[in-house]
GUSEVO-546022 format. One record per residue (C-alpha): residue number from 1; residue in one letter; x, y, z. Coordinates in nm, 2 decimals. Last residue first. Example, Ala and Ser with C-alpha at 12.3 -4.5 7.8 and 13.67 -1.06 7.14 Angstrom:
! residues 2
<atom k="2" r="S" xx="1.37" yy="-0.11" zz="0.71"/>
<atom k="1" r="A" xx="1.23" yy="-0.45" zz="0.78"/>
This chain:
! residues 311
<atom k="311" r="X" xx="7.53" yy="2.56" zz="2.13"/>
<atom k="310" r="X" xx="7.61" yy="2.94" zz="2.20"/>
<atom k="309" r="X" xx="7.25" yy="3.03" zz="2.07"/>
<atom k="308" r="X" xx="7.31" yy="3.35" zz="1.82"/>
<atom k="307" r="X" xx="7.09" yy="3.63" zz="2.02"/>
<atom k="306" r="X" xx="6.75" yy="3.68" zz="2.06"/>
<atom k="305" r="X" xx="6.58" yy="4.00" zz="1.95"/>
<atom k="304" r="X" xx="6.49" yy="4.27" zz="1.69"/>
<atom k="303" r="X" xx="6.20" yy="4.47" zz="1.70"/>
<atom k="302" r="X" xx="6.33" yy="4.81" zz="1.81"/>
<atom k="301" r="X" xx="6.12" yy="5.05" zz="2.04"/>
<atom k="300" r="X" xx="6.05" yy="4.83" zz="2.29"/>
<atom k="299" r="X" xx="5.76" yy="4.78" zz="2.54"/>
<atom k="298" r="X" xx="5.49" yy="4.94" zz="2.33"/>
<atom k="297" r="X" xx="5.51" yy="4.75" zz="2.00"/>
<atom k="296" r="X" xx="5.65" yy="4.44" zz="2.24"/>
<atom k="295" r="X" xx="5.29" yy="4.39" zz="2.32"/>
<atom k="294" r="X" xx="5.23" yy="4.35" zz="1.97"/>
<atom k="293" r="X" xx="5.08" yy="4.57" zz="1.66"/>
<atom k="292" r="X" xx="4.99" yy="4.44" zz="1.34"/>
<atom k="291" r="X" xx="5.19" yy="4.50" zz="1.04"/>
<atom k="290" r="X" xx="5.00" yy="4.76" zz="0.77"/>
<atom k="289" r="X" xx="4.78" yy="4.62" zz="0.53"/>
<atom k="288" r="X" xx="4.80" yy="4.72" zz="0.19"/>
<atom k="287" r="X" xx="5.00" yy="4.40" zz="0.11"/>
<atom k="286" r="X" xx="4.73" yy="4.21" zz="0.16"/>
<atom k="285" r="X" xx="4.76" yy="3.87" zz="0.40"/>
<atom k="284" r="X" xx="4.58" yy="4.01" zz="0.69"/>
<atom k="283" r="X" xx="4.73" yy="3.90" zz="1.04"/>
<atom k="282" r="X" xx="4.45" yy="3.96" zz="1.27"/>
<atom k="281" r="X" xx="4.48" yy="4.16" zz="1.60"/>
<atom k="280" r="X" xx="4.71" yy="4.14" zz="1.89"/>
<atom k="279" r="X" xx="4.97" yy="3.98" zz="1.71"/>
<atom k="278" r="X" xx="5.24" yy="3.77" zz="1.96"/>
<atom k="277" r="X" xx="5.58" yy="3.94" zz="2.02"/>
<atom k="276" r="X" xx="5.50" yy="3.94" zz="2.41"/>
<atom k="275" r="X" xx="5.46" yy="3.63" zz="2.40"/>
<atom k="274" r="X" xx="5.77" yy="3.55" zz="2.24"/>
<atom k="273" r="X" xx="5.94" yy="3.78" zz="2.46"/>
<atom k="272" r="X" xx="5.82" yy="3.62" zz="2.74"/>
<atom k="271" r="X" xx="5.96" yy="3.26" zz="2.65"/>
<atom k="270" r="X" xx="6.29" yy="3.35" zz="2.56"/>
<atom k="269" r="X" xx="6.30" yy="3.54" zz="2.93"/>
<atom k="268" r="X" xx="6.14" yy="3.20" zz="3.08"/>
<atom k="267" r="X" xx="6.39" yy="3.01" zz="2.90"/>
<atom k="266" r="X" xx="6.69" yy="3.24" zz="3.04"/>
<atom k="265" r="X" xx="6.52" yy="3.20" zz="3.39"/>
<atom k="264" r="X" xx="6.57" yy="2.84" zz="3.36"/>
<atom k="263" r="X" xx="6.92" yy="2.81" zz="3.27"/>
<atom k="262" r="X" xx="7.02" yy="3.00" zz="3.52"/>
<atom k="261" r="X" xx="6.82" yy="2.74" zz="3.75"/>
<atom k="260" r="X" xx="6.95" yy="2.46" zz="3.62"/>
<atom k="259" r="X" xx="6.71" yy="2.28" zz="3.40"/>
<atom k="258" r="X" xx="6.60" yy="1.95" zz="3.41"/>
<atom k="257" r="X" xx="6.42" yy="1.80" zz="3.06"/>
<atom k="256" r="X" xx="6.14" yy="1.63" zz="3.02"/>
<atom k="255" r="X" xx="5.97" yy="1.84" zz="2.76"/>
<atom k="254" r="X" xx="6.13" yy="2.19" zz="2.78"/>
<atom k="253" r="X" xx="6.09" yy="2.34" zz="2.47"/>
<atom k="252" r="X" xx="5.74" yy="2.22" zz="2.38"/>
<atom k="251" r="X" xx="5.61" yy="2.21" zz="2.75"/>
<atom k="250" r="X" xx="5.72" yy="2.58" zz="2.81"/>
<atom k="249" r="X" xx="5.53" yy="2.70" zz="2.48"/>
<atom k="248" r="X" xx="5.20" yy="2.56" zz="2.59"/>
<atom k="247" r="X" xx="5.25" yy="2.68" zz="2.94"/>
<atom k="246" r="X" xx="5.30" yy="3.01" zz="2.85"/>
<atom k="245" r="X" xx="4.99" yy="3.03" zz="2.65"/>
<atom k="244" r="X" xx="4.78" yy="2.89" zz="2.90"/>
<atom k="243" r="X" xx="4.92" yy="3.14" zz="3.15"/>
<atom k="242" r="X" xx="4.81" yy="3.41" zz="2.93"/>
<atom k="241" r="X" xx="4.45" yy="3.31" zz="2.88"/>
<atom k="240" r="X" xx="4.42" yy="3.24" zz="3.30"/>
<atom k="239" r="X" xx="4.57" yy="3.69" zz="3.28"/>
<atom k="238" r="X" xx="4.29" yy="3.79" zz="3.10"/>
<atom k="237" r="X" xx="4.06" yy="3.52" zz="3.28"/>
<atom k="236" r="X" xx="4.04" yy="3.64" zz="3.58"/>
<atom k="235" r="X" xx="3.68" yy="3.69" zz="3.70"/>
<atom k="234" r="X" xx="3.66" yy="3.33" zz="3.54"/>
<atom k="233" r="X" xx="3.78" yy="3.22" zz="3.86"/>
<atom k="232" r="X" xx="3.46" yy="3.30" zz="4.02"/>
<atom k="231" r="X" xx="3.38" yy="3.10" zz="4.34"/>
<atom k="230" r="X" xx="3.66" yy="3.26" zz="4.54"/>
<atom k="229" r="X" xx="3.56" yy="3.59" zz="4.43"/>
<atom k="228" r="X" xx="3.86" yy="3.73" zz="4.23"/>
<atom k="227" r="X" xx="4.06" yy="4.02" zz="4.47"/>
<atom k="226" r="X" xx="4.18" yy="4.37" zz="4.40"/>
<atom k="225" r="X" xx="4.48" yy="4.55" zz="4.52"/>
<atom k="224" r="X" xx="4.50" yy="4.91" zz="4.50"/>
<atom k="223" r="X" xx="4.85" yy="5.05" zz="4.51"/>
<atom k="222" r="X" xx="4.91" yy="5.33" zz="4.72"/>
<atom k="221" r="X" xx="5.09" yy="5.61" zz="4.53"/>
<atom k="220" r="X" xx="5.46" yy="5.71" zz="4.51"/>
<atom k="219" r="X" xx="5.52" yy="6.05" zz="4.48"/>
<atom k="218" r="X" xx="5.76" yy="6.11" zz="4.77"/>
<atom k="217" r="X" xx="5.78" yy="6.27" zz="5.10"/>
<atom k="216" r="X" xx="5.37" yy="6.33" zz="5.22"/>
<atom k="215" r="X" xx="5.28" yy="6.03" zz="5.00"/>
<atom k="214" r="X" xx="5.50" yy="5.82" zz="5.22"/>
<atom k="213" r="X" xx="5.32" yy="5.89" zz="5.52"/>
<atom k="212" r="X" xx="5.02" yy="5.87" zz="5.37"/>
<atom k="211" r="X" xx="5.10" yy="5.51" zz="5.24"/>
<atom k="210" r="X" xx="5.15" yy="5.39" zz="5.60"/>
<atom k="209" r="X" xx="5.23" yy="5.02" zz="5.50"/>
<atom k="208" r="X" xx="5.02" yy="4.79" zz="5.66"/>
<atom k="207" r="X" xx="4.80" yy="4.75" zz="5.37"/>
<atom k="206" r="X" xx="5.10" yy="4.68" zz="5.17"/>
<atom k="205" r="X" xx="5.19" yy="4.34" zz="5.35"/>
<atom k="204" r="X" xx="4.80" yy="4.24" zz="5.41"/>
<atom k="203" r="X" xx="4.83" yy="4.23" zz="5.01"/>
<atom k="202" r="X" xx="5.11" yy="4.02" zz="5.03"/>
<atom k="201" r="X" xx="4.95" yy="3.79" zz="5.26"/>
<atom k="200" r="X" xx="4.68" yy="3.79" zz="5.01"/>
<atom k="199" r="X" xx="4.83" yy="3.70" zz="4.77"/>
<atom k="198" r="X" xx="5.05" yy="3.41" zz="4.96"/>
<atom k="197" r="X" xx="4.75" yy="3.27" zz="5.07"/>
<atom k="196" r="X" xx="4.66" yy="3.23" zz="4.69"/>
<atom k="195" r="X" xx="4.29" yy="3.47" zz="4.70"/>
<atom k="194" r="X" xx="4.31" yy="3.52" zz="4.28"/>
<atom k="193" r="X" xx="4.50" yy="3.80" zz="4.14"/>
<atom k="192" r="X" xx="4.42" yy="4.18" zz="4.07"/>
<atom k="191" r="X" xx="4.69" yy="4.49" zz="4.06"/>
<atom k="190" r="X" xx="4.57" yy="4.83" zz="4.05"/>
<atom k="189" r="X" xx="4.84" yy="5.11" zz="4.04"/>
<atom k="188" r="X" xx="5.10" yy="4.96" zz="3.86"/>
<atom k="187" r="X" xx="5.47" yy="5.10" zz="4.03"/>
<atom k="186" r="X" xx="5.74" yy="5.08" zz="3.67"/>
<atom k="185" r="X" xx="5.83" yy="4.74" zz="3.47"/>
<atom k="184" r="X" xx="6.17" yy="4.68" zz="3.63"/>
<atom k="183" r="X" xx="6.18" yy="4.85" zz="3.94"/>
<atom k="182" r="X" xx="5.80" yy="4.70" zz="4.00"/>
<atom k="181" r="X" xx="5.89" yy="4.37" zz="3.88"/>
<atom k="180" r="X" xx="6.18" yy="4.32" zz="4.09"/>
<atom k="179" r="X" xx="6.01" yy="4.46" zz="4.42"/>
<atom k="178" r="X" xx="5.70" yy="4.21" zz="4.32"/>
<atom k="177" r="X" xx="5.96" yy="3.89" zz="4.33"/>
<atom k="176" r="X" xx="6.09" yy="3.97" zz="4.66"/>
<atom k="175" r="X" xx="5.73" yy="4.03" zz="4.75"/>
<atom k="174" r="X" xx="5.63" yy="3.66" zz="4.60"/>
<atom k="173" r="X" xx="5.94" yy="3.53" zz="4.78"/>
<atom k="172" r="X" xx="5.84" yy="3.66" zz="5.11"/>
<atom k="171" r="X" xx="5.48" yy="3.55" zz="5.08"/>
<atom k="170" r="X" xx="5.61" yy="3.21" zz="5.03"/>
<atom k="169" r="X" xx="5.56" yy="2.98" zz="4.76"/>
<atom k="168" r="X" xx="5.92" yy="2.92" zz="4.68"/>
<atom k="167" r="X" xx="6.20" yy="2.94" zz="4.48"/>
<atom k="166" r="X" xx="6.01" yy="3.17" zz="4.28"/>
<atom k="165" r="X" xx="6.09" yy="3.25" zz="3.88"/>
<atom k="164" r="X" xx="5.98" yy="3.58" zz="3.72"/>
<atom k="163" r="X" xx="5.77" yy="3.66" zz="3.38"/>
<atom k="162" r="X" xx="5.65" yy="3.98" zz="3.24"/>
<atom k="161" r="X" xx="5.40" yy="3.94" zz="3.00"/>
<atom k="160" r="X" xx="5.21" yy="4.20" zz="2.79"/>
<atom k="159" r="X" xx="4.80" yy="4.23" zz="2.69"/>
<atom k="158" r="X" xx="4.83" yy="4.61" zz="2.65"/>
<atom k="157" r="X" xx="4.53" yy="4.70" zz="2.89"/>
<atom k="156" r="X" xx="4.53" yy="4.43" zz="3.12"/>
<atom k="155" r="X" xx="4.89" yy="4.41" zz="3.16"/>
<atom k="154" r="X" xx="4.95" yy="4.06" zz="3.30"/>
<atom k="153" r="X" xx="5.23" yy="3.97" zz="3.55"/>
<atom k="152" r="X" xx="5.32" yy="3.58" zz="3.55"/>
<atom k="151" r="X" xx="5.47" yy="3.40" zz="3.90"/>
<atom k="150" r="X" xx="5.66" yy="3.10" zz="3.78"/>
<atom k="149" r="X" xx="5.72" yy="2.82" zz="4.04"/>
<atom k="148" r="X" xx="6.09" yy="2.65" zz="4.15"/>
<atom k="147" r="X" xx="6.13" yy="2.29" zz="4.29"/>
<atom k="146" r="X" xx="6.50" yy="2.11" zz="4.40"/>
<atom k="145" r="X" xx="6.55" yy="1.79" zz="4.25"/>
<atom k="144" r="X" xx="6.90" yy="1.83" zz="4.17"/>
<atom k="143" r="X" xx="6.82" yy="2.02" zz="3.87"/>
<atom k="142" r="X" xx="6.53" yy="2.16" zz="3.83"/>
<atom k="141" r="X" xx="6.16" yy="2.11" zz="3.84"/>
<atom k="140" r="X" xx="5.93" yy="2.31" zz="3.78"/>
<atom k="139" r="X" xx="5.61" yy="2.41" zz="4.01"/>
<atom k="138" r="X" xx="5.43" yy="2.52" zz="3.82"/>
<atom k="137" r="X" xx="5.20" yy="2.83" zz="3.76"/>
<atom k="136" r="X" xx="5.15" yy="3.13" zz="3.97"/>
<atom k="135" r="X" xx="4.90" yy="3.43" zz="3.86"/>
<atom k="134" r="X" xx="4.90" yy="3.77" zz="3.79"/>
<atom k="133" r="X" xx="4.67" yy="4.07" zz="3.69"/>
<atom k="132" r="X" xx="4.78" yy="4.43" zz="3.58"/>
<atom k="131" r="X" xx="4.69" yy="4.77" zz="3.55"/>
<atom k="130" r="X" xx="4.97" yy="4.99" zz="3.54"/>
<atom k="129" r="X" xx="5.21" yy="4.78" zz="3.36"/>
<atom k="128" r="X" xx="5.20" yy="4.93" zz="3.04"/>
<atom k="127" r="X" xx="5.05" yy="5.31" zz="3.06"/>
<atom k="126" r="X" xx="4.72" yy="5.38" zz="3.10"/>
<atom k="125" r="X" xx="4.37" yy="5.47" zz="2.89"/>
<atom k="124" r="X" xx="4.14" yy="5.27" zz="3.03"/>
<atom k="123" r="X" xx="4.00" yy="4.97" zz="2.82"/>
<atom k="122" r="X" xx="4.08" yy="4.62" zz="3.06"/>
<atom k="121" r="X" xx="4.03" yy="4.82" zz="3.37"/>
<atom k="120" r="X" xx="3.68" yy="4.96" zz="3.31"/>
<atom k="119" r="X" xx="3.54" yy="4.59" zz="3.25"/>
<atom k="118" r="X" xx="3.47" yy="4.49" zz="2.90"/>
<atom k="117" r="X" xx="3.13" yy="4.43" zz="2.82"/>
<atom k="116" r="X" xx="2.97" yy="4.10" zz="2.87"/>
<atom k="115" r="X" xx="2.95" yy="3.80" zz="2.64"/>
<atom k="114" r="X" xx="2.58" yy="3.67" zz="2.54"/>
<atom k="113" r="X" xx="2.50" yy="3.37" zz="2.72"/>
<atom k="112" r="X" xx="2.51" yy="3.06" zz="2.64"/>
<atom k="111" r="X" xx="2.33" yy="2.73" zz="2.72"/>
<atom k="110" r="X" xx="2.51" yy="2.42" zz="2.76"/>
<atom k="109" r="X" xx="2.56" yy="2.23" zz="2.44"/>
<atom k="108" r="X" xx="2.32" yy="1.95" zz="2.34"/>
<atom k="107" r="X" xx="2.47" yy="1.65" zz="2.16"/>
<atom k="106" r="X" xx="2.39" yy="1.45" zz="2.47"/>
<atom k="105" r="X" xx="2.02" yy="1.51" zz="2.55"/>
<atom k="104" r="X" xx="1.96" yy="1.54" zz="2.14"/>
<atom k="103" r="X" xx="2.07" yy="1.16" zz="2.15"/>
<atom k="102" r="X" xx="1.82" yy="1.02" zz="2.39"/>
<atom k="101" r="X" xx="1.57" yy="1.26" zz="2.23"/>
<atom k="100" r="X" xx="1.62" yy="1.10" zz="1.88"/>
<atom k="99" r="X" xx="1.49" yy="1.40" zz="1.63"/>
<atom k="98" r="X" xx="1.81" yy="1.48" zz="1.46"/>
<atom k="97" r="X" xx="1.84" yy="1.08" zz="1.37"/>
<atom k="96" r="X" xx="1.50" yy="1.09" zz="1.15"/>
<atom k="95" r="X" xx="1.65" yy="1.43" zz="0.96"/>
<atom k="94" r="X" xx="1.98" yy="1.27" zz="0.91"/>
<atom k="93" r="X" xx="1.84" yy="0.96" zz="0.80"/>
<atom k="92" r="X" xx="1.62" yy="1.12" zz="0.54"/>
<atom k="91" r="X" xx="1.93" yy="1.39" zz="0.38"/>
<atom k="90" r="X" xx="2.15" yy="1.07" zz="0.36"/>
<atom k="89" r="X" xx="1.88" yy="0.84" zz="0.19"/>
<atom k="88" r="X" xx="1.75" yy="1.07" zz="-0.07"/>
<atom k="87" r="X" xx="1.53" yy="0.77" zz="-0.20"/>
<atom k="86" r="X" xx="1.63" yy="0.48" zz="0.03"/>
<atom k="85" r="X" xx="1.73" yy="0.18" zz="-0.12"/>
<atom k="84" r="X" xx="1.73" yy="-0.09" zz="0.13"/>
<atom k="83" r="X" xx="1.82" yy="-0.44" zz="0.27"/>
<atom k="82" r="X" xx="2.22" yy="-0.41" zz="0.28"/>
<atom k="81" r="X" xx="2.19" yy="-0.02" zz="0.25"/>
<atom k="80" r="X" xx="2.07" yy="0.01" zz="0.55"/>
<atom k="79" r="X" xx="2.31" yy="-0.11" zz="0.74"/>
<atom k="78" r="X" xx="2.59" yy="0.09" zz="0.53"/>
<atom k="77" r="X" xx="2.37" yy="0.45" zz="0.63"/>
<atom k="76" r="X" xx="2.35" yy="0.34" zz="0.96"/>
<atom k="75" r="X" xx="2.72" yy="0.34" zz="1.03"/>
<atom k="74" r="X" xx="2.76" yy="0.67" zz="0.82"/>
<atom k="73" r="X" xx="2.53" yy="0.86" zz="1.07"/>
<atom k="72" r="X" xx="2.67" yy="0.74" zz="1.35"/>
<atom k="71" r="X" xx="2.57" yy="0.43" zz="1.55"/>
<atom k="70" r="X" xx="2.25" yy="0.45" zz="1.81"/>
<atom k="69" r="X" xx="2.34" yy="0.11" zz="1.97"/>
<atom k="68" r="X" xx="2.26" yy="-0.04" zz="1.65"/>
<atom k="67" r="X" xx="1.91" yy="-0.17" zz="1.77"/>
<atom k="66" r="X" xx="1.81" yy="0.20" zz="1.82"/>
<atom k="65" r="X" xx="1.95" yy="0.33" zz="1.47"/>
<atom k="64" r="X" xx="1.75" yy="0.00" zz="1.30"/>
<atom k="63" r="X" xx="1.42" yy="0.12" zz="1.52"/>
<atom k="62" r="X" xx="1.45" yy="0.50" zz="1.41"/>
<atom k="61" r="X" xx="1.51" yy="0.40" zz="1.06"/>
<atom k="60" r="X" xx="1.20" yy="0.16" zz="1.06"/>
<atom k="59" r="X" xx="1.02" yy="0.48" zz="1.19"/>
<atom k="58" r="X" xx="1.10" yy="0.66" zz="0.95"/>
<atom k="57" r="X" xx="1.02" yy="0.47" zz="0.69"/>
<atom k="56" r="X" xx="0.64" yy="0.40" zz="0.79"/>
<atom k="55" r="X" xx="0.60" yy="0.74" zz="0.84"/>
<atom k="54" r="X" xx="0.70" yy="0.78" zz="0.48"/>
<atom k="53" r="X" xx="0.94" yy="1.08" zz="0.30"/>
<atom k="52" r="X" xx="1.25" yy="0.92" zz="0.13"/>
<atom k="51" r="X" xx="1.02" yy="0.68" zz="-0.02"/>
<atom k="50" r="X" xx="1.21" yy="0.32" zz="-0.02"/>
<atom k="49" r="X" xx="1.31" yy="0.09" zz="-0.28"/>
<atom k="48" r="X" xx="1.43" yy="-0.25" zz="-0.20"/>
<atom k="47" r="X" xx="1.78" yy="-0.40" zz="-0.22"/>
<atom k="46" r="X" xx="1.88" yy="-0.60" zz="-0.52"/>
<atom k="45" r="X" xx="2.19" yy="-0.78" zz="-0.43"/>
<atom k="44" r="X" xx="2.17" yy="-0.71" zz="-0.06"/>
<atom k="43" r="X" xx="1.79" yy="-0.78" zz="-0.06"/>
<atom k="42" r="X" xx="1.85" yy="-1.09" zz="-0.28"/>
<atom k="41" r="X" xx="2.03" yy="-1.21" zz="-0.04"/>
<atom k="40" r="X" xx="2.42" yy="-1.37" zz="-0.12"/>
<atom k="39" r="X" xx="2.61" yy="-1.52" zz="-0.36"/>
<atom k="38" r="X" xx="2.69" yy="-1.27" zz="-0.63"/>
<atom k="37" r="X" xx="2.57" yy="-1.28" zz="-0.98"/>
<atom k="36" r="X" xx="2.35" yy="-0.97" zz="-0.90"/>
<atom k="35" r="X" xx="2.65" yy="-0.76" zz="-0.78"/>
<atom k="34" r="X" xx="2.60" yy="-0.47" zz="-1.06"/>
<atom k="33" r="X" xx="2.32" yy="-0.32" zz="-0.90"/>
<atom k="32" r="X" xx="1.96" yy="-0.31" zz="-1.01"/>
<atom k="31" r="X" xx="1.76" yy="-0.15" zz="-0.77"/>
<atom k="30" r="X" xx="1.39" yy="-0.30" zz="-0.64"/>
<atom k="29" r="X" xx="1.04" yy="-0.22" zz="-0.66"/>
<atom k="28" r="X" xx="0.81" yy="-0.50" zz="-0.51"/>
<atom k="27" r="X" xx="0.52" yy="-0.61" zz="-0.72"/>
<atom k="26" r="X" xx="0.61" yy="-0.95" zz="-0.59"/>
<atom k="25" r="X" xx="0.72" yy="-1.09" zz="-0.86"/>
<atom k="24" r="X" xx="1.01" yy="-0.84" zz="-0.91"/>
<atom k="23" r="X" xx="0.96" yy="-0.48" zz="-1.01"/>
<atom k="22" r="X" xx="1.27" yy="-0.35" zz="-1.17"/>
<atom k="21" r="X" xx="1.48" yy="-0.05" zz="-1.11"/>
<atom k="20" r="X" xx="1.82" yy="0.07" zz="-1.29"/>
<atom k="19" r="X" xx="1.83" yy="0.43" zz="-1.12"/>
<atom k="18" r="X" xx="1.87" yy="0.77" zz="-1.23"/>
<atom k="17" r="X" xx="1.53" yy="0.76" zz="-1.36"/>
<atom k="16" r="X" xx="1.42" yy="0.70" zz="-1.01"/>
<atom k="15" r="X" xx="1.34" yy="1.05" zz="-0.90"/>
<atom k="14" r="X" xx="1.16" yy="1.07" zz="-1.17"/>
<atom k="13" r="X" xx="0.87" yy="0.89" zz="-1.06"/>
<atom k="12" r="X" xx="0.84" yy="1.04" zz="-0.77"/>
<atom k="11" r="X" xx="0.75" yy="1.36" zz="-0.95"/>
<atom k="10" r="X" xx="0.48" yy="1.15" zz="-1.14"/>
<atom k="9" r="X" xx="0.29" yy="1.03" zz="-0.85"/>
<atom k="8" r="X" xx="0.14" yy="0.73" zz="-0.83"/>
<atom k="7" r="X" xx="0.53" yy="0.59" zz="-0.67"/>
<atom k="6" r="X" xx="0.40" yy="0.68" zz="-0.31"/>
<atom k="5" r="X" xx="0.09" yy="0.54" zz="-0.27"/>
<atom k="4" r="X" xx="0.10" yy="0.25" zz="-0.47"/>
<atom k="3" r="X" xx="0.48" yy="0.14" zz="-0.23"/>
<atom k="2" r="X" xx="0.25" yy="0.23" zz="0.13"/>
<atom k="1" r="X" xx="0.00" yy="0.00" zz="0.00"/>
C-alpha cells in the first residue's frame, strides 16, 4: 500500500530515472546493482526501494538506529543499504536521527550567554604595567631535585607578560619577586589575582604600609589590590588566557628535561618575549595592510631580538 501510494505520482517517478529498477514478482520495486551474480540475499543484491518521505520509513530507521546502539550517521547508512534503497537516503536519516531525544540530551551544548562588556580596567587609557593581573604556575623542576614556580604579571590593557621565577611559595618570595617587577616594569596602580595565601599575605603586606606617610615625601601612590571571588575564577581570565599560552610553549621546549636554575630563567625570558611578540589583532595577508601591533610595540622601540645560541 504504502509502495502504490507513493510511486502514483509523477514527481516520484523521476526521482528514479537515475536508477536501474525492476519490479520483481512481488510487485516490489527494487535496484539493479552490478552484484547480482553474487552469492548472497536478494535484498543485498537488489535491495528494495524506499520513499524518502513515509512514516512508515521513519520509523524503521528510528528502530534500526536503536538496535545499532545509536551508530553514527555513516554506520546506519551501510546497514541500511544491505536491505534498502532509500530515495534521498542521507538527507532522510539525518532528519529521523536529529529527532532521537536520547541523542539530542547528549549532543546539546550548555546554554550561552551573550559576552559581557569589558570591565573599566581592561580599556582605560594607562600606561603598560599599570593595570595588571597575575598568577602562579608550576612548580618546575630543576636540577638536583629542587622545585621553582613561575609567578606571571598581565597588563590588562596592553596584553604584555613579564615573567619571574620563585624558589618558593612564600609571601616573602612573591614580595621579593614584586620589588623586581616594579623597578623593572614601573609602580602599577591596580593589581588583581586570585585569594593564593601568599596574595593575600602580600596584600595584608602593603596594607600595613603607612602610604600617607609616604605620599607626604615622595610621589609614590598606594597601590589598589583587587581580589577574584573565590567562586569566580573566570573573574580572571585575561591573565588564565596568558598562563595557558606560556604553558603551551614551556612544555614544547622543555619536555622532560632538568634545567639549572640560570638556565631556567633564560627560558622563561625567551619565553616572554615570544609572547610578548604575539599579534594582537589579525594578520591580513594584503600587502595594503600595515603590520599588526604586539605587546613588544609598546615595550621596545626596536624589533629585533634573541641572540646566536652558544650551542
Amino acid at each position: 500500500m504504502m509502495r502504490d501510494k507513493y510511486f502514483i505520482h509523477e514527481v516520484n517517478r523521476k526521482k528514479l530515472n537515475s536508477l536501474t529498477t525492476y519490479k520483481d514478482g512481488e510487485g516490489i520495486f527494487r535496484v539493479k546493482t552490478k552484484i547480482t551474480y553474487r552469492k548472497d540475499s536478494e535484498d543485498f543484491k537488489n535491495p528494495i526501494i524506499l520513499p524518502s518521505h513515509h512514516q512508515v520509513v521513519e520509523r524503521m530507521i528510528m528502530t534500526e538506529y536503536k538496535k545499532n546502539s545509536h551508530a553514527g550517521l555513516q554506520m546506519l547508512l551501510n546497514i541500511l543499504r544491505e536491505h534498502y534503497w532509500i530515495l534521498n537516503a542521507r538527507k532522510t536519516v539525518r532528519s529521523v536521527l536529529s529527532k532521537c531525544v536520547i541523542c539530542l540530551r547528549h549532543a546539546k551544548r550548555n546554554v550561552t550567554t551573550p559576552s559581557a562588556s569589558l570591565p573599566e580596567n581592561r580599556i582605560k587609557d594607562v600606561a603598560v604595567f599599570e593595570i595588571i593581573g597575575f598568577d602562579l604556575a608550576g612548580p618546575l623542576y630543576l636540577k638536583g631535585g629542587s622545585k621553582t614556580w613561575i609567578c606571571m604579571y598581565t597588563c590588562a590593557a596592553f596584553r604584555a607578560v613579564h615573567l619571574e621565577l620563585l624558589s618558593s611559595l612564600t609571601t616573602e618570595a612573591f614580595l621579593q619577586s614584586f620589588r623586581r617587577f616594579i623597578a623593572r616594569r614601573g609602580r602599577p596602580s591596580i593589581v588583581s589575582s586570585d585569594n593564593g595565601s601568599n596574595f593575600i599575605g602580600a596584600s595584608n603586606y602593603l596594607k600595613s604600609v603607612n602610604w600617607t606617610e609616604i605620599a607626604q615625601f615622595s610621589s609614590i601612590r598606594r597601590i589598589q589590590w583587587l581580589f577574584n571571588p573565590p567562586t569566580a575564577s573566570w573573574w580572571g581570565g585575561f591573565w588564565e588566557r596568558l598562563v595557558g599560552v606560556m604553558k603551551q610553549i614551556l612544555r614544547r621546549v622543555l619536555g622532560k628535561a632538568f634545567l639549572s636554575y640560570e638556565e631556567m630563567v633564560t627560558v622563561l625570558c625567551d619565553t616572554e618575549s615570544v609572547i610578548n611578540t604575539r599579534p594582537l589583532s589579525h594578520v591580513s595577508e594584503r600587502d595594503s595592510e600595515l603590520i599588526p601591533l604586539s605587546p613588544n610595540s609598546f615595550l621596545q622601540d626596536f624589533r629585533q631580538i634573541g641572540v646566536k645560541s652558544s650551542r
